[in-house]
C-alpha positions as CSV (number, residue, x, y, z in Angstrom):
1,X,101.6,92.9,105.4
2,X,104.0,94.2,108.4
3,X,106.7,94.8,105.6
4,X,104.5,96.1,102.6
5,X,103.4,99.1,105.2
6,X,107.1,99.5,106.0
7,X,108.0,100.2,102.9
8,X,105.1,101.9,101.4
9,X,101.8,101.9,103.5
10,X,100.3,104.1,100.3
11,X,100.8,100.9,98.6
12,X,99.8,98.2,100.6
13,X,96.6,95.9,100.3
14,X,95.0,97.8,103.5
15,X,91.4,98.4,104.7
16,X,90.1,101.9,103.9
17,X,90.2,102.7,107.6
18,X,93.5,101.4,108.1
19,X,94.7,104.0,105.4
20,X,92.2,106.5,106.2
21,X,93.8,106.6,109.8
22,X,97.6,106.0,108.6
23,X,96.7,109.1,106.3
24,X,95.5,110.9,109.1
25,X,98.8,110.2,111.1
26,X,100.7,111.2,108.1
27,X,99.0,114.8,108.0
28,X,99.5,114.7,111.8
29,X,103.2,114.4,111.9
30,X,104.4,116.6,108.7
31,X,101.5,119.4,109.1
32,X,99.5,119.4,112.5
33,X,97.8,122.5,111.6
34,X,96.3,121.2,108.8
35,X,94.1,118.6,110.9
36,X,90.8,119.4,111.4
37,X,87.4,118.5,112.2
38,X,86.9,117.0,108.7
39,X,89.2,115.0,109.3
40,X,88.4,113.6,112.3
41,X,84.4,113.0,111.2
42,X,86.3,110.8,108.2
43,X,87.9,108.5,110.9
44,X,84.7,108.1,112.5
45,X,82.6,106.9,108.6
46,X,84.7,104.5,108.8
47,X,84.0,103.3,112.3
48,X,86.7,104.8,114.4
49,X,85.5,105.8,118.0
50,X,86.5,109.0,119.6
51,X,88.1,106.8,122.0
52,X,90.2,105.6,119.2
53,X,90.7,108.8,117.3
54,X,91.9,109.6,120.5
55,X,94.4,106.7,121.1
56,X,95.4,107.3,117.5
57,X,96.1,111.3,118.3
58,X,97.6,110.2,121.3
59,X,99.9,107.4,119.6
60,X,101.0,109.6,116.7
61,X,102.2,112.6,119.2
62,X,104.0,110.4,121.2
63,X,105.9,108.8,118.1
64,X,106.2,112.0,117.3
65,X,107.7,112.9,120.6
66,X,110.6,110.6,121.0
67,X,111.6,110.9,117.5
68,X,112.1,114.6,118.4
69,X,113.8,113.7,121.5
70,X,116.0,111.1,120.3
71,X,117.5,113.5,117.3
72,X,118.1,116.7,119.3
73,X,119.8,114.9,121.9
74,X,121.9,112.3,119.2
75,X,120.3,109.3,120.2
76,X,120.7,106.5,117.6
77,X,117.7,103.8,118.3
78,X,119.7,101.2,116.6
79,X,122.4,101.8,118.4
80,X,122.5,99.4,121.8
81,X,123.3,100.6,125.1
């Protein structure tokens, strides 16, 4: 399953909260200012705590984050040390 959501997660056999909250990650990274409330009462139909709408938040700005880092300074992440 690790590798159908690598290279597709819109297309992998996944639980509707898994790709409610891998939708909701999606929307986070490429267009923060589109998240909103909605969106977060959707995680939580499907059984998501605020706890982990948090974590999720937290996870996907962090990802975010070092990405951003790792680019503007050159890093390569594949490339060893």
């Amino acid at each position: 399953m690790a590798a159908a959501v690598k290279e597709d997660f819109t297309q992998a056999k996944l639980s509707i909260a898994d790709r409610r909250m891998l939708n909701f990650a999606v929307a986070l990274t490429n267009a923060p200012a589109s998240c909103r409330e909605d969106d977060v009462k959707a995680l939580r139909e499907v059984g998501f705590s605020d706890i982990a709408i948090h974590d999720i938040v937290q996870v996907t700005a962090l990802f975010n984050y070092y990405n951003r880092l790792a680019d503007g300074l050159g890093i390569d992440p594949e490339e060893p040390c």
